[in-house]
C-alpha positions as CSV (number, residue, x, y, z in Angstrom):
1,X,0.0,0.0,0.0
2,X,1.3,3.2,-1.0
3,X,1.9,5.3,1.8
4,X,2.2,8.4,0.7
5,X,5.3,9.4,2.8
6,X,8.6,10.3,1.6
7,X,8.1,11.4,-1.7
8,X,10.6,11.5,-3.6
9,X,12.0,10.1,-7.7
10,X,14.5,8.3,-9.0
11,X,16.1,10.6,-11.4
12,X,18.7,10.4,-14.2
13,X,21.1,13.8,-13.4
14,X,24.1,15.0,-15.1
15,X,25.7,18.3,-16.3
16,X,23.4,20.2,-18.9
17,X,23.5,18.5,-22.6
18,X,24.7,15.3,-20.6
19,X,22.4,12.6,-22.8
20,X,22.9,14.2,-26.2
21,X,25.7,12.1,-27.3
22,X,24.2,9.5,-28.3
23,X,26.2,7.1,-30.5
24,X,28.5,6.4,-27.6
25,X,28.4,3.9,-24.5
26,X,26.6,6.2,-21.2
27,X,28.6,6.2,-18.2
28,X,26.1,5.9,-15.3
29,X,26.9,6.1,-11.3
30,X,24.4,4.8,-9.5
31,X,24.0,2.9,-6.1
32,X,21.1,1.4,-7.9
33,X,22.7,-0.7,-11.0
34,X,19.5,-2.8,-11.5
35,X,17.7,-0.2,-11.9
36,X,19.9,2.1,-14.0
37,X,20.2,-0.9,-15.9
38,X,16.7,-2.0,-16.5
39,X,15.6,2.0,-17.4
40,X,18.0,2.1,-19.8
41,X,17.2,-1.7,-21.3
42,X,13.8,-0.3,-22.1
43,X,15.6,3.0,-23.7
44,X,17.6,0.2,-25.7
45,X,20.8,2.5,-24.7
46,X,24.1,1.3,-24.1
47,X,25.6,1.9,-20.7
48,X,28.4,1.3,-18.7
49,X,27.4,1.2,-14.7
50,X,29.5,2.4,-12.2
51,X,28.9,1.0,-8.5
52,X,29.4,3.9,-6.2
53,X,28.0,4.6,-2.4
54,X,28.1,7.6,-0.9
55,X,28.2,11.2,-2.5
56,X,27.2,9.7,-6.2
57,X,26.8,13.4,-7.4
58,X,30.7,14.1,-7.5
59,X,31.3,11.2,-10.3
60,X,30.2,13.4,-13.5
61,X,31.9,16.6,-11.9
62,X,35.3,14.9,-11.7
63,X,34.7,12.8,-15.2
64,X,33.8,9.5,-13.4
65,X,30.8,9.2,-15.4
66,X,28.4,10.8,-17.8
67,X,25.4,11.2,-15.3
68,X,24.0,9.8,-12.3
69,X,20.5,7.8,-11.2
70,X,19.7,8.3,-7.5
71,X,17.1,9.7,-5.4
72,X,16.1,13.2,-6.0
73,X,13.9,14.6,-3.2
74,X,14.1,18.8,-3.6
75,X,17.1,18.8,-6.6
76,X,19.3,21.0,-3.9
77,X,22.3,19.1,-3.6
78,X,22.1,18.6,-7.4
79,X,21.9,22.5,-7.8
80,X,24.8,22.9,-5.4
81,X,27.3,20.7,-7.7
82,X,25.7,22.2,-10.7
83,X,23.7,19.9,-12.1
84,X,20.1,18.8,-12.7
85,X,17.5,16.2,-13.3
86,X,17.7,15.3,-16.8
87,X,15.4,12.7,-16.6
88,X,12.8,10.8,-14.1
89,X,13.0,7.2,-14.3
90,X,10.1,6.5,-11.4
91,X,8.3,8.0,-8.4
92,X,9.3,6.8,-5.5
93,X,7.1,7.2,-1.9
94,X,6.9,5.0,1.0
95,X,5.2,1.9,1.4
96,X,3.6,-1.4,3.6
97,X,4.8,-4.5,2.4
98,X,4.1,-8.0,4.3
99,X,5.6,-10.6,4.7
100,X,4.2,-13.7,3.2
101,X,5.2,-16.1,6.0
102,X,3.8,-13.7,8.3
103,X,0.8,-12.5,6.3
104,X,-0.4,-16.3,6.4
105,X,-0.2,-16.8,9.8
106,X,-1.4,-13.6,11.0
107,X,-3.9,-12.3,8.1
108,X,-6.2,-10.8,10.7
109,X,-4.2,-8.8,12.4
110,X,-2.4,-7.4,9.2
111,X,-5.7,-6.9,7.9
112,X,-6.7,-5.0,10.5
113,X,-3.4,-3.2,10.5
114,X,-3.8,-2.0,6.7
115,X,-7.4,-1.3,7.0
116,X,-6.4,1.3,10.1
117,X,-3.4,2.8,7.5
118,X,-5.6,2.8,5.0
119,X,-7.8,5.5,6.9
120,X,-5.5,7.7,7.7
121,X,-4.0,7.8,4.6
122,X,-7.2,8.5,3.0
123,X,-8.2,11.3,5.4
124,X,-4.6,12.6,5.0
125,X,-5.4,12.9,1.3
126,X,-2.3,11.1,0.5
127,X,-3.9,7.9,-0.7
């Protein structure tokens, strides 16, 4: 069930003009390489992926790669090392997710749980 909490979007981001070469292999940095890799499967577009942790945004400012995929909430630490959301691979917001084992043996309680969310959710005018 879709929270929504946390809003945020997985972005493609890079220095402006970034994704207009496109006869060559796309660097990407991500600390999500499956799904930098599936986006750009569906864009049928080569790529290279680059595993990185930490601060991901520093990897096309010192040549590392071509552009980025990570969480984007506000864009500000993008702005900050001058770049920007070229693209938006998915929305992202926070979610309930049970556990099958545990959603078997304790359906009612679950139910009861999500029903409850559910409410809240929907008065919030988030759902």
């Amino acid at each position: 069930m879709d929270l929504g909490l946390g809003k945020c979007r997985m972005a493609v981001a890079g220095k402006k003009g970034a994704l207009s070469q496109t006869g060559k292999t796309l660097r990407v940095a991500t600390k999500f390489p499956n799904i930098a890799r599936r986006y750009y499967a569906e864009k049928s577009r080569e790529i290279e992926i680059i595993k990185l942790n930490g601060s991901i945004e520093l990897a096309p400012i010192v040549h590392l790669s071509d552009v980025i995929v990570d969480i984007v909430e506000t864009g500000t630490t993008l702005r900050e090392n001058k770049l920007e959301v070229l693209e938006t691979v998915c929305d992202i917001s926070a979610r309930l997710i049970v556990n099958k084992a545990s959603y078997r043996f304790k359906t009612e309680q679950i139910e009861e749980m999500r029903a409850k969310l559910a409410q809240i959710v929907a008065a919030n005018g988030k759902g």
